[in-house]
C-alpha positions as a printed NumPy array, in Angstrom:
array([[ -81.556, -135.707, -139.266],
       [ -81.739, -139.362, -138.705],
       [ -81.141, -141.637, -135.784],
       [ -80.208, -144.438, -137.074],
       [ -77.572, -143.189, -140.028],
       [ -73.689, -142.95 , -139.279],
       [ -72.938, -139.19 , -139.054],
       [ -70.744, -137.725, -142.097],
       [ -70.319, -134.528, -140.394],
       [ -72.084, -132.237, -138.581],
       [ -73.681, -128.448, -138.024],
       [ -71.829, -126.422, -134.862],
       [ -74.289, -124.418, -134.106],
       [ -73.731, -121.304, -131.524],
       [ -75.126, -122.335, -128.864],
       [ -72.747, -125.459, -128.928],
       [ -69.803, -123.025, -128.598],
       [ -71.862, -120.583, -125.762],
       [ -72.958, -123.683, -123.986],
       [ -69.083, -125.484, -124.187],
       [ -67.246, -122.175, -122.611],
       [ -69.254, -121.545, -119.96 ],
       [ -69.253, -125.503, -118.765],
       [ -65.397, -125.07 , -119.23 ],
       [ -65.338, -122.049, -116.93 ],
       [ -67.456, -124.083, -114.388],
       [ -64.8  , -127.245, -114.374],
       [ -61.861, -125.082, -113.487],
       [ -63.714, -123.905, -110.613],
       [ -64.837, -127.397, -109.374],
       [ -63.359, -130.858, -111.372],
       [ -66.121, -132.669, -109.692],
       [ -69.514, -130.723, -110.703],
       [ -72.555, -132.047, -112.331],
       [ -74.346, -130.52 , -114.856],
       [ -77.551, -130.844, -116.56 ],
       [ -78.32 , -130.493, -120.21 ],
       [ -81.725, -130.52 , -122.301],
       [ -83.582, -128.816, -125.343],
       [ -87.123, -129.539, -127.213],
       [ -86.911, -133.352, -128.63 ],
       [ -85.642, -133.308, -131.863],
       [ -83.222, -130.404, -131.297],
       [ -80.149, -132.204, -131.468],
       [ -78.953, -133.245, -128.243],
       [ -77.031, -136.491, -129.2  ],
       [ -75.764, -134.855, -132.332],
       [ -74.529, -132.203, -129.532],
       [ -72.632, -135.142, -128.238],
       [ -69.801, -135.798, -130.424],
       [ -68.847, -131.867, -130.089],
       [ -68.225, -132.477, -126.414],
       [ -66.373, -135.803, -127.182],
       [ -64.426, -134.018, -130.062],
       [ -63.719, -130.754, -127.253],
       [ -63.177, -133.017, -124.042],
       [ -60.654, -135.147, -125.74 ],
       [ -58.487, -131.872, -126.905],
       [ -59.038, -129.436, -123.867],
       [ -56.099, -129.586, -121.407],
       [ -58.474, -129.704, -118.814],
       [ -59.823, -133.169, -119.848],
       [ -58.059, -134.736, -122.082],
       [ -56.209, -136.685, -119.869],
       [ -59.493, -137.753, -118.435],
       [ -60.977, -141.434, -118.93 ],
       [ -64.539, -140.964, -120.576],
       [ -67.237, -143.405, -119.417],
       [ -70.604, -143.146, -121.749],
       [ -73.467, -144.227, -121.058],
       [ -76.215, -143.865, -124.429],
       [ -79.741, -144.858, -123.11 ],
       [ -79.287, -148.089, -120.85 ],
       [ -75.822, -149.333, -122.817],
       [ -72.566, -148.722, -120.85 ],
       [ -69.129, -147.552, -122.81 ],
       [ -65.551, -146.677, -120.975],
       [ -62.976, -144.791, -123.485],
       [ -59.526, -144.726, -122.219],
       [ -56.948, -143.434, -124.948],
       [ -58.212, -144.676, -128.22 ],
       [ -59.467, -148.034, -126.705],
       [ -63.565, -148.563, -126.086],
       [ -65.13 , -151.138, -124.083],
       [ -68.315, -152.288, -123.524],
       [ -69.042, -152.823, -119.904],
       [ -71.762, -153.749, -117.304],
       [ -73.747, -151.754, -115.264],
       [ -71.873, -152.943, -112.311],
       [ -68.718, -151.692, -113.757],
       [ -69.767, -148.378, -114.417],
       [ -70.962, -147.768, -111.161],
       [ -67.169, -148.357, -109.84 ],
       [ -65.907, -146.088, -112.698],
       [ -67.891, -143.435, -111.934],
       [ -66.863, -143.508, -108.202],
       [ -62.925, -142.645, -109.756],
       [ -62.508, -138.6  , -109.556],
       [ -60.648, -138.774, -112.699],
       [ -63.496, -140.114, -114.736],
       [ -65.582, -137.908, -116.87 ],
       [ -69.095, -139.26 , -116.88 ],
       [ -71.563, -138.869, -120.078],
       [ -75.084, -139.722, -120.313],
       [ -77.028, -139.198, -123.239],
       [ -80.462, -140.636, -123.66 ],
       [ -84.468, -140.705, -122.858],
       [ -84.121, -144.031, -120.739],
       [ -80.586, -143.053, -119.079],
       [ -81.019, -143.7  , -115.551],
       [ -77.803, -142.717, -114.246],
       [ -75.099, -144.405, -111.675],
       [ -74.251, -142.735, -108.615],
       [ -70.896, -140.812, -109.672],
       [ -68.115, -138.807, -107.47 ],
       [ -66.733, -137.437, -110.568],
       [ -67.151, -135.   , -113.656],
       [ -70.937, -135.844, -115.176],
       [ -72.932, -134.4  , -117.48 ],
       [ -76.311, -135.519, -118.073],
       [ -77.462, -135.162, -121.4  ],
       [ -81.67 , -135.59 , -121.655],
       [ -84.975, -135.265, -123.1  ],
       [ -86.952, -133.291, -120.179],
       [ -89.758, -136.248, -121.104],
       [ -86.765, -138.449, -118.802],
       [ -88.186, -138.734, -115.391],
       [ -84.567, -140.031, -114.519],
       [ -83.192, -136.949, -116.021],
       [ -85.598, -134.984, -113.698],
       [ -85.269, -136.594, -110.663],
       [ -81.619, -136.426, -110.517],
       [ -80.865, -132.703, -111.316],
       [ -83.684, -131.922, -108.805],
       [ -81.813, -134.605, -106.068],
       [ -78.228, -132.52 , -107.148],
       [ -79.721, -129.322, -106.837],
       [ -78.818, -128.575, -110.399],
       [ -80.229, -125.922, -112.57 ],
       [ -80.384, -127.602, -116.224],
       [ -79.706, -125.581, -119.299],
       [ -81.237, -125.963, -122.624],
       [ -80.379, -125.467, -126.124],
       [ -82.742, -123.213, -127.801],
       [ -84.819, -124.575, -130.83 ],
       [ -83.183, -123.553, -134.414],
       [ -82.835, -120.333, -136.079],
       [ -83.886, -120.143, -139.993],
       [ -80.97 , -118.878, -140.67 ],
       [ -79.253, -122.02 , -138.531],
       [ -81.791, -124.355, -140.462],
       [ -80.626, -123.039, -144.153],
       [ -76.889, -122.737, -143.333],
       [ -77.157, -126.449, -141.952],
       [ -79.353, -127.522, -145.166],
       [ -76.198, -125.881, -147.373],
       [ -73.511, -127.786, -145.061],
       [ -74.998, -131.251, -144.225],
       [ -78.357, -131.901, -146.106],
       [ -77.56 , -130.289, -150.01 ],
       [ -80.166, -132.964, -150.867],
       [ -83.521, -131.52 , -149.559],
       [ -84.477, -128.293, -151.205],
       [ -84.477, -125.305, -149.672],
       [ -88.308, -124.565, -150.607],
       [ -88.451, -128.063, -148.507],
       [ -86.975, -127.077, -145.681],
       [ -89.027, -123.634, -145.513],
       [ -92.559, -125.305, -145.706],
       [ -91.43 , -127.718, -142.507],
       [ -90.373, -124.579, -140.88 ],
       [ -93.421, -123.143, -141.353],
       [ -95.516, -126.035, -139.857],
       [ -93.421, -127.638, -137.606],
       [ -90.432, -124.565, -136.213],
       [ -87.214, -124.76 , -135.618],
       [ -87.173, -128.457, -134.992],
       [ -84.387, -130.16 , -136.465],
       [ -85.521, -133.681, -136.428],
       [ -88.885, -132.832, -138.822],
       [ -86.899, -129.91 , -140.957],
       [ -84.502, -132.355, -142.276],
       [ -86.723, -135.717, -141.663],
       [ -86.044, -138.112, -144.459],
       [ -86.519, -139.733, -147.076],
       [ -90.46 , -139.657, -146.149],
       [ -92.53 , -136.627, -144.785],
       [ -92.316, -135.736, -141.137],
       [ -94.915, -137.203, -138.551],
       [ -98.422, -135.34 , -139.226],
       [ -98.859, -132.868, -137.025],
       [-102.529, -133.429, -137.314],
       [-102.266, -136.679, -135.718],
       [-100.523, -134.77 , -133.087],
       [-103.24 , -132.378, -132.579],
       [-105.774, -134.974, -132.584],
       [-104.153, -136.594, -129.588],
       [-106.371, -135.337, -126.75 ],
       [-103.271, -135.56 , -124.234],
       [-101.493, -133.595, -126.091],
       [-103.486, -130.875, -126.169],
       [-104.737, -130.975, -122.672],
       [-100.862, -130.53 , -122.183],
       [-101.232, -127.364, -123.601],
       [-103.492, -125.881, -120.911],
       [-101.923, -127.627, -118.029],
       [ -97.985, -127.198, -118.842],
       [ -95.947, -125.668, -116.246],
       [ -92.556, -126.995, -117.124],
       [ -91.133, -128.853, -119.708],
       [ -90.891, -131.923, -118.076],
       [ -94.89 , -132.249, -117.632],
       [ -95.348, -132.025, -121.209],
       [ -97.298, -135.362, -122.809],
       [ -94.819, -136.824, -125.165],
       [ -96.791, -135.732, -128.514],
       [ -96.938, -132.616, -126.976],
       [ -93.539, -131.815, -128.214],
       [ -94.686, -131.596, -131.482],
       [ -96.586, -129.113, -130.535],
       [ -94.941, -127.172, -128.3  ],
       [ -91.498, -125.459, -128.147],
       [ -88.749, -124.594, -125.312],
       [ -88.049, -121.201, -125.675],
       [ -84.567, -119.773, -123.51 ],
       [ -82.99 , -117.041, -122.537],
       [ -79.234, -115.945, -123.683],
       [ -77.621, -117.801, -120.881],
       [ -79.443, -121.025, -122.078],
       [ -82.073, -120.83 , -119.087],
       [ -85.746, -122.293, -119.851],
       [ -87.363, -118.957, -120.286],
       [ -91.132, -120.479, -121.704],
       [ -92.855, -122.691, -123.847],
       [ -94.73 , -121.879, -126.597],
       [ -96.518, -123.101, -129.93 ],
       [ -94.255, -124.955, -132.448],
       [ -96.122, -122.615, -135.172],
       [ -98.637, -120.192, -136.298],
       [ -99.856, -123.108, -138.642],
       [-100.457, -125.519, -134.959],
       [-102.355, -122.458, -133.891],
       [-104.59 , -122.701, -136.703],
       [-104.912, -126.543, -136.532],
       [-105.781, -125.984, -133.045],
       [-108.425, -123.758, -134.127],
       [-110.061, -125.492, -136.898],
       [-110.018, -128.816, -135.64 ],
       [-110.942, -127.991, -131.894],
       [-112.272, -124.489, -132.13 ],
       [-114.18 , -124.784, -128.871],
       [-112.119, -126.61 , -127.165],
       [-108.814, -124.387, -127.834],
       [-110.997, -121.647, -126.766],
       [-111.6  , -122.822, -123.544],
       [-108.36 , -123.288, -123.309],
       [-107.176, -119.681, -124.269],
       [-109.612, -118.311, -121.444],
       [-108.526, -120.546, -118.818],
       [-104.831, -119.123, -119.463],
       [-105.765, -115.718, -119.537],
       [-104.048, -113.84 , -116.488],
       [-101.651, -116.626, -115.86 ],
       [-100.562, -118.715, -118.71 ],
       [ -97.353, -116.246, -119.832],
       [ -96.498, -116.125, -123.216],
       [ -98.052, -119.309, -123.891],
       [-101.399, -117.664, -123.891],
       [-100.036, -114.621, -125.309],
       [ -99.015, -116.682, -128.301],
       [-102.198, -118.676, -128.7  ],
       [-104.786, -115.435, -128.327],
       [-102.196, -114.332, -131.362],
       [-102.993, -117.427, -133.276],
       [-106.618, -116.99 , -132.304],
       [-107.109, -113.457, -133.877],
       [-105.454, -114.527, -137.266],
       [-107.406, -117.229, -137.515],
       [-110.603, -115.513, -137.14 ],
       [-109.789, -112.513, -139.547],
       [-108.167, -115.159, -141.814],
       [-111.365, -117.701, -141.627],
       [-113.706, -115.127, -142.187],
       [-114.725, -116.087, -138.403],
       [-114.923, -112.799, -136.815],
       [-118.484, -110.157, -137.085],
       [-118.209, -106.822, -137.713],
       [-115.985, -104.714, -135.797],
       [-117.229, -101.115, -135.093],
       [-114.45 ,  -98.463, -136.034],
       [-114.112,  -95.014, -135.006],
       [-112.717,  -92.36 , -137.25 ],
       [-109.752,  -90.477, -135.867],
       [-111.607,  -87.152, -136.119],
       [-114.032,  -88.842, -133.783],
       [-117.812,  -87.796, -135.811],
       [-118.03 ,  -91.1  , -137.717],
       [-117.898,  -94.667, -137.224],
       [-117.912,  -97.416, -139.401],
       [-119.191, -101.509, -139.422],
       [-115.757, -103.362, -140.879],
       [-116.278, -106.669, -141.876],
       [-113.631, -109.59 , -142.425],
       [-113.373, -112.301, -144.732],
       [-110.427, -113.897, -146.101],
       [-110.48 , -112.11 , -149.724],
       [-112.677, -109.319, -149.217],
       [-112.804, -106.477, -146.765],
       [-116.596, -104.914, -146.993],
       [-116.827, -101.351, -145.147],
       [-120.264,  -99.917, -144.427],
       [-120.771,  -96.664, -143.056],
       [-123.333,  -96.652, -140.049],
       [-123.846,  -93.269, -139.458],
       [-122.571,  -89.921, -137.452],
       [-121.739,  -89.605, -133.789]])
């Protein structure tokens, strides 16, 4: 997935379709709504884009509408099959018309005030995009991060020139981000560098919502949603970050963990996770005392990561 390449086609996923029919459902109730629309970086979100220009121009509802874009801090008016650049100033008096359907798409978008149709498209890093859906009383939706199976249908469809062994080992390290899964023609952004970045994982203690996440963060950390596209948590990008985490900044990330405990969610849940496979896969972790099920013996196990030593200690 590349920014600055001319799309050839691209991957619908589901929750394009799931998110589309229930934003259609909430035009016909009002004409004049606003909506708010993120994901995790690197999910998509502008690639989202031209399936609601290809679905707004066709729906009876607004096709007849005049689209005015706006993609990071440029201004764009469609009307029929003509496109023209305009100003700021401009805009602003577009988006007053009821009849215009408003887009913005971008980290920097820092919208117009608008009596019409708008949907704000955004990174939850945009403070813009933050402030105003708080301002409009809007609850934002988010895409959810990709499926393997979404990730090796897409490869099949759009990216036939990245192996699907590839695509597997950056699913592995980095999840169901997009952005690094199909990131070419060099290797993704290390994620070591990420982890490195003290901000980042300071984020990881302190993160409440995904717009106070540190930009590297992200690389780190996933939005997770429900079925109805509501922010639900956020949690690691990947066992392997876990394990990074642990490595690199054992100490640290434990402090961490026990500072969550009792109310850090599924966040914490999913890091103590990554903290007991790393110690029985490091070798990390002293003997554990077992009890036999008949309840007379127990047993010293001991874990390293090729050999499992068991010593009997004696008889209850």
């Amino acid at each position: 997935m590349s920014d600055s390449k001319p799309l050839s086609s691209i991957f619908i996923r589901e929750c394009y379709i799931t998110w589309w029919n229930r934003f259609i459902l909430d035009v016909e109730q009002d004409l004049y709504r606003k909506f708010a629309l993120s994901s995790s970086p690197g999910c998509g979100k502008t690639v989202a884009t031209n399936f609601i220009f290809k679905m707004a121009t066709s729906h009876p509802l607004l096709r007849n509408k005049s689209i005015l874009y706006q993609f990071k801090m440029d201004f764009y008016y469609i009307q029929s099959d003509n496109v023209f650049k305009v100003t700021r100033d401009v805009a602003s008096r577009i988006a007053i018309h009821p009849e215009t359907f408003y887009l913005l798409d971008g980290l920097n978008a820092d919208p117009v005030h608008s009596k019409c149709l708008t949907l704000f498209i955004a990174s939850p890093r945009n403070n813009n995009f933050k402030d105003w859906y708080y301002h409009q009383t809007i609850t934002p939706l988010y895409f959810p991060i990709w499926s393997w199976d979404e990730l090796r249908q897409c490869r099949e469809l759009c990216y036939q020139g990245i192996s699907e062994e590839t695509i597997k080992s950056r699913y592995e390290r980095y999840g169901g981000i997009a952005r690094f899964v199909y990131w070419q023609p060099e290797d993704p952004p290390s994620l070591e560098a990420a982890v490195a970045d003290s901000n980042a994982r300071k984020s990881i203690r302190s993160v409440g919502e995904p717009s106070q996440l540190f930009p590297t963060s992200h690389m780190l950390l996933h939005i997770h949603v429900d079925e109805e596209l509501h922010f639900e948590h956020v949690l690691l990008a990947s066992r392997y970050v876990g394990t990074l985490l642990f490595s690199k900044y054992f100490d640290e990330t434990l402090e961490n963990l026990k500072s969550m405990l009792g109310g850090g969610g599924a966040l914490a849940g999913h890091l103590f996770e990554c903290y007991v496979h790393f110690l029985f896969e490091q070798g990390h972790v002293g003997p554990l005392t077992c009890r036999s099920l008949d309840g007379l013996h127990s047993y010293d196990v001991s874990f390293n990561p090729h050999l499992v030593i068991i010593c009997r200690q004696g008889t209850l």
